[in-house]
C-alpha positions as CSV (number, residue, x, y, z in Angstrom):
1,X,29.3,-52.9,33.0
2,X,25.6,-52.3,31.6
3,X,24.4,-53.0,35.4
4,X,27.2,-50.0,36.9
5,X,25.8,-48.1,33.7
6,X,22.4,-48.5,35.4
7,X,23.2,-47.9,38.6
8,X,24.8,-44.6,37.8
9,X,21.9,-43.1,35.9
10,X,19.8,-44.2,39.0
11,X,21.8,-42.2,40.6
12,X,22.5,-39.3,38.0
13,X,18.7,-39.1,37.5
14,X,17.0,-39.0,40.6
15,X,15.9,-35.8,42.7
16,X,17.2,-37.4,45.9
17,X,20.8,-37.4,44.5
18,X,20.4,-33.7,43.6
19,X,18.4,-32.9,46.6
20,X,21.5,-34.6,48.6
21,X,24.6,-32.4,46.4
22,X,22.1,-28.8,47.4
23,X,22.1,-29.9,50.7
24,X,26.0,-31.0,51.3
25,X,27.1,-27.8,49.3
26,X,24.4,-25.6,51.1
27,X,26.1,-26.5,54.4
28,X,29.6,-26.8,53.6
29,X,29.5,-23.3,52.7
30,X,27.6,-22.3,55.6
31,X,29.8,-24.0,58.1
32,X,32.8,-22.5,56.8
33,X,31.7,-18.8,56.0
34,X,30.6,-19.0,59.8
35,X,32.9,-20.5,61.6
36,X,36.4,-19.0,59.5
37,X,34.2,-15.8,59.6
38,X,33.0,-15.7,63.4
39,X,36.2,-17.5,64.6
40,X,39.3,-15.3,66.8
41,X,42.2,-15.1,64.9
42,X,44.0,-16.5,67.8
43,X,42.2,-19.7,67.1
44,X,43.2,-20.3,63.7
45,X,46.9,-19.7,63.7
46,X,48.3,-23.5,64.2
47,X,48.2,-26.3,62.0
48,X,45.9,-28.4,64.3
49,X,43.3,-25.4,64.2
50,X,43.4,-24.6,60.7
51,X,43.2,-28.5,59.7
52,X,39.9,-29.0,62.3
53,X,38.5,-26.4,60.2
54,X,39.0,-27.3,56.6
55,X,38.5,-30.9,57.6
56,X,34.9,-30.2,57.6
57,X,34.4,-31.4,53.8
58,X,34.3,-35.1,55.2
59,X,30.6,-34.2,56.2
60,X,30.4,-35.4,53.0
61,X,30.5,-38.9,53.9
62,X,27.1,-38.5,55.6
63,X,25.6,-37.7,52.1
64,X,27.3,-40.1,50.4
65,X,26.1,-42.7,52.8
66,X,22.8,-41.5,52.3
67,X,23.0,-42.1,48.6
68,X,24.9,-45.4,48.7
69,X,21.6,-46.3,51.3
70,X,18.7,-44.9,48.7
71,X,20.3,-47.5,45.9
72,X,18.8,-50.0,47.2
73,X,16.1,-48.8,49.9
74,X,14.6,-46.7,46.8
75,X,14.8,-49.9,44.9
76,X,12.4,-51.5,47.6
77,X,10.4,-48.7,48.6
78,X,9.0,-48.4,45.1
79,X,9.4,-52.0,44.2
80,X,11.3,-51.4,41.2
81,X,13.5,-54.0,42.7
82,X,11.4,-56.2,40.7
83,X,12.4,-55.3,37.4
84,X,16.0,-55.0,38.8
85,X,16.2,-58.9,39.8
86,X,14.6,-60.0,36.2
87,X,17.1,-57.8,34.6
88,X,19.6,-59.2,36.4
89,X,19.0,-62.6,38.4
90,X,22.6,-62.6,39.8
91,X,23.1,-60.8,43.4
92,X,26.1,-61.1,43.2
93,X,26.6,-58.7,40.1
94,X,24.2,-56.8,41.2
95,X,25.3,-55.9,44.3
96,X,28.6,-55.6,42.7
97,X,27.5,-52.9,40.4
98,X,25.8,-50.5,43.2
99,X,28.8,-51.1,45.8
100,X,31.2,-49.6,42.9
101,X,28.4,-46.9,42.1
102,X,28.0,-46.1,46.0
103,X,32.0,-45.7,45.8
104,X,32.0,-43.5,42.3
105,X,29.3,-40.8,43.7
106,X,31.1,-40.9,47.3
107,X,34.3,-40.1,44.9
108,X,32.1,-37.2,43.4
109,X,30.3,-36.1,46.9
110,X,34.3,-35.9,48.5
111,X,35.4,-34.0,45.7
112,X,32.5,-31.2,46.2
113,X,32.6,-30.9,49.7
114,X,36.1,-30.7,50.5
115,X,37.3,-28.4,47.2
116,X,34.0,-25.8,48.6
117,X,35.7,-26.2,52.1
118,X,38.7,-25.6,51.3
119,X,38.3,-23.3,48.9
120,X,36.1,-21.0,50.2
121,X,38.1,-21.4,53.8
122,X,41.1,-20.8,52.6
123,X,39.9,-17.6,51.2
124,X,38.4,-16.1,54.2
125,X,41.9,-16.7,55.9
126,X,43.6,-14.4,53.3
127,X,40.9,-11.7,53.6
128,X,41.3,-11.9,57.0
129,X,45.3,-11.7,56.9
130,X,45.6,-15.6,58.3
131,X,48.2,-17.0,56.6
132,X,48.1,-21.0,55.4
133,X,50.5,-22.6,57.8
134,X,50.1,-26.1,56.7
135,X,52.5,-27.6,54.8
136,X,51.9,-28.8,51.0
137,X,51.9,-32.6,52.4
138,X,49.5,-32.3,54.9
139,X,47.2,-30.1,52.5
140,X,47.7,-32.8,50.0
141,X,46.8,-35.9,53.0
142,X,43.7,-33.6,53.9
143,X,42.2,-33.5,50.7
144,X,43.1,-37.1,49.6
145,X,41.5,-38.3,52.8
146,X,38.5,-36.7,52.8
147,X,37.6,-37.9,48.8
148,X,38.9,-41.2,49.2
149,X,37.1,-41.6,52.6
150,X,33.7,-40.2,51.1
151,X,34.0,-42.8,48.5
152,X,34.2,-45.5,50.8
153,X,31.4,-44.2,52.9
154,X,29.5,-44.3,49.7
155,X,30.5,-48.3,49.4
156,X,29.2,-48.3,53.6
157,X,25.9,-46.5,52.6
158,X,25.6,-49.8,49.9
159,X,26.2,-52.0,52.8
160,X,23.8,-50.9,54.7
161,X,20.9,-50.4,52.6
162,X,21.2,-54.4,51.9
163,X,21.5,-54.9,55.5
164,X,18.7,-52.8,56.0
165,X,16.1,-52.4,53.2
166,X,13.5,-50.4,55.0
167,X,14.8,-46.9,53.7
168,X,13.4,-44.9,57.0
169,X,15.2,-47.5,58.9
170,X,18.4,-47.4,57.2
171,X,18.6,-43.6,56.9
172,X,18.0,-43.4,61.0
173,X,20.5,-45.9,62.1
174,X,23.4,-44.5,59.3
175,X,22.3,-41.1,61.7
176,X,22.1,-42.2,64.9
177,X,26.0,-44.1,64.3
178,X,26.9,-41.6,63.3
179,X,26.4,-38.4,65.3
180,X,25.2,-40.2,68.5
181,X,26.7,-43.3,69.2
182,X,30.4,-43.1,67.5
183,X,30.6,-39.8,69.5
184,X,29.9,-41.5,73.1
185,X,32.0,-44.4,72.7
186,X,35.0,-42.1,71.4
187,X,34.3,-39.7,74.4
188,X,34.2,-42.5,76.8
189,X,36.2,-45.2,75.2
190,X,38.5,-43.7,73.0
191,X,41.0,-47.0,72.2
192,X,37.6,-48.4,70.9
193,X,35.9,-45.4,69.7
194,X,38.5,-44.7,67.3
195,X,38.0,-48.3,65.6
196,X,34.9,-46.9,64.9
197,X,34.2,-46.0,61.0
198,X,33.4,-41.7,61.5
199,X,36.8,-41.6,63.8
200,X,39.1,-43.9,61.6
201,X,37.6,-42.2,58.4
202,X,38.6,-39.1,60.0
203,X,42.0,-40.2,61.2
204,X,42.8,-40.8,57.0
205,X,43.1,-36.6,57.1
206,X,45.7,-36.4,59.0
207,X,46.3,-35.6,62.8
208,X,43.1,-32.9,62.8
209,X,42.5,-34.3,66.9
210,X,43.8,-36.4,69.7
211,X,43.4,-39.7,70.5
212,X,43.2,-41.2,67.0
213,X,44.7,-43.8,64.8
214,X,47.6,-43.0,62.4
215,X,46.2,-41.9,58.9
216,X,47.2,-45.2,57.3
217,X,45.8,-47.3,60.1
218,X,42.5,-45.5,59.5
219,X,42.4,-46.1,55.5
220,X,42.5,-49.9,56.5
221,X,40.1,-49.9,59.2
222,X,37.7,-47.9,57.1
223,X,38.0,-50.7,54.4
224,X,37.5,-53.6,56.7
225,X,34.1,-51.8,57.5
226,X,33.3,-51.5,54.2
227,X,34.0,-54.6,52.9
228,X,32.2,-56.2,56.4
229,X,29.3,-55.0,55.6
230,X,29.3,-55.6,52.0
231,X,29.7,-59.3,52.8
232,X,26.9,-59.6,55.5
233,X,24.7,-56.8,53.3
234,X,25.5,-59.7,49.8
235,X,24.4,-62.8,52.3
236,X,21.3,-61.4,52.8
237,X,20.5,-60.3,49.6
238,X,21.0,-63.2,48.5
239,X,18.7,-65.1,50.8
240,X,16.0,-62.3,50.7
241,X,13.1,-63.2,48.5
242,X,11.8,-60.3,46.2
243,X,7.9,-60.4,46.0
């Protein structure tokens, strides 16, 4: 417990945590003031339409991942994973502690992104005389899918900073995945592509596109890449030497 304490007021404390929350809410609201704004009513009258808009709060994940990587590329970039390791010589607790703090901020990051979202999107359809045609459940699955996905791309971002210590490194290939080659082998190879973590992660908010897996299907395979990459990201912590 003292180590999650520690790992949370890393993350509380640090201008790259608050440089991360301007920057999600910065876009979420500019994504969805433009696009429930600029978009023909005729476009946002089905359920599909309006979920692929207000589903946009799982960009999130991207800055959650970000933070879960800086725990412990920031560590190593400014060596203080020094003091770390004599504070606590066991990896395993230590790991431990940041993969629950990746998943606590994610939590936080989820919340933020999709309540602005949603909230703000939601809006603009009334002012606009669009009237919510989702149902209460499917509400409910977007919002729950989107926080509790966040969180566990926090717990990825954790996995691969100890995969991948060099932070410039780390922060480029969580990028690159993401945006790039997720995208290619979805539009090429969808029965893979939505194995994938951004497509399974985005099948947990319900049926927002075609061609993906059902929402509890996703939840699991999100997981198994979590929790993949926490044990391969732990084995090499632990054979990494700290100089």
């Amino acid at each position: 417990m003292k180590q999650l304490r520690a790992e949370l007021l890393k993350i509380r404390s640090t201008r790259t945590t608050t440089g991360l929350l301007v920057g999600l809410i910065a876009l979420a609201l500019l994504f969805t003031i433009l696009t429930c704004t600029l978009s023909p009513i005729s476009q946002l009258l089905t359920e599909r339409e309006q979920a692929n808009v207000l589903s946009f709060g799982s960009v999130a994940g991207v800055f959650a991942a970000l933070a879960g990587i800086m725990l412990f590329t920031s560590e190593y970039r400014f060596g203080t994973i020094r003091p770390t390791s004599l504070f606590n010589a066991d990896r395993n607790r230590l790991f431990t502690a940041k993969f629950i703090a990746g998943m606590l901020s994610g939590l936080i990051f989820g919340v933020i992104g999709e309540g602005i979202v949603l909230s703000v999107g939601v809006g603009i359809f009334k002012l606009r005389g669009v009237g919510l045609v989702m149902s209460g459940a499917n509400v409910t699955e977007l919002i729950v899918g989107a926080v509790i996905g966040t969180a566990l791309w926090g717990a990825i971002g954790v996995g691969i900073g100890a995969v991948v210590p060099n932070q410039v490194g780390a922060v480029i290939s969580l990028l690159a995945w993401g945006f790039v080659v997720e995208n290619l082998v979805f539009g090429f190879l969808p029965t893979i592509g939505r194995f994938l973590p951004v497509h399974a992660a985005d099948a947990m908010m319900g049926s927002i596109q075609d061609k993906q897996l059902p929402g509890d299907v996703g939840v699991l395979v999100v997981v198994a890449w979590a929790l993949t990459l926490a044990v391969v990201g732990l084995a090499l912590l632990r054979r990494r030497d700290v100089t």
